[in-house]
C-alpha positions, 0 to 999 in steps of 0.5 A: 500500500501507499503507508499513509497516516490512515493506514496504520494496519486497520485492515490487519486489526479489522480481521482482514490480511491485506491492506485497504488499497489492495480491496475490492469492492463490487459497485455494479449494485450501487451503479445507475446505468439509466444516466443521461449523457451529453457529448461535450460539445452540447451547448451549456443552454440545452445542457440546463435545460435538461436538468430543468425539464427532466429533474437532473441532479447529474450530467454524464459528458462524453467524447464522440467515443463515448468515453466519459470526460467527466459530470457536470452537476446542477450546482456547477450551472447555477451562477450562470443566470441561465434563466435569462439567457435560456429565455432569450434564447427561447423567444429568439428561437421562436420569434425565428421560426415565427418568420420562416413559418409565414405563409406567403401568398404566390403573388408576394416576392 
C-alpha cells in the first residue's frame, strides 16, 4: 500500500490480511446505468435545460467515443443566470421560426 497516516494496519486489526488499497469492492449494485449523457460539445443552454425539464441532479459528458470526460452537476450551472439567457434564447428561437413559418401568398416576392 501507499503507508499513509490512515493506514496504520486497520485492515490487519479489522480481521482482514491485506491492506485497504489492495480491496475490492463490487459497485455494479450501487451503479445507475439509466444516466443521461451529453457529448461535450452540447451547448451549456440545452445542457440546463435538461436538468430543468427532466429533474437532473447529474450530467454524464462524453467524447464522440463515448468515453466519459467527466459530470457536470446542477450546482456547477447555477451562477450562470441561465434563466435569462435560456429565455432569450427561447423567444429568439421562436420569434425565428415565427418568420420562416409565414405563409406567403404566390403573388408576394
Amino acid at each position: 500500500g501507499r503507508g499513509g497516516a490512515g493506514s496504520s494496519g486497520r485492515g490487519a486489526a479489522a480481521g482482514g490480511s491485506g491492506d485497504v488499497d489492495d480491496m475490492e469492492v463490487d459497485l455494479t449494485p450501487y451503479m445507475n446505468t439509466s444516466a443521461f449523457l451529453v457529448p461535450d460539445s452540447f451547448s451549456v443552454e440545452r445542457a440546463y435545460l435538461l436538468f430543468r425539464t427532466m429533474g437532473l441532479r447529474h450530467l454524464v459528458v462524453v467524447d464522440d467515443s463515448h468515453h466519459v470526460k467527466g459530470i457536470v452537476t446542477r450546482k456547477d450551472l447555477l451562477g450562470y443566470r441561465l434563466d435569462e439567457a435560456l429565455t432569450k434564447a427561447i423567444g429568439a428561437h421562436a420569434a425565428s421560426n415565427a418568420r420562416s413559418m409565414r405563409v406567403r401568398h404566390p403573388a408576394e416576392p
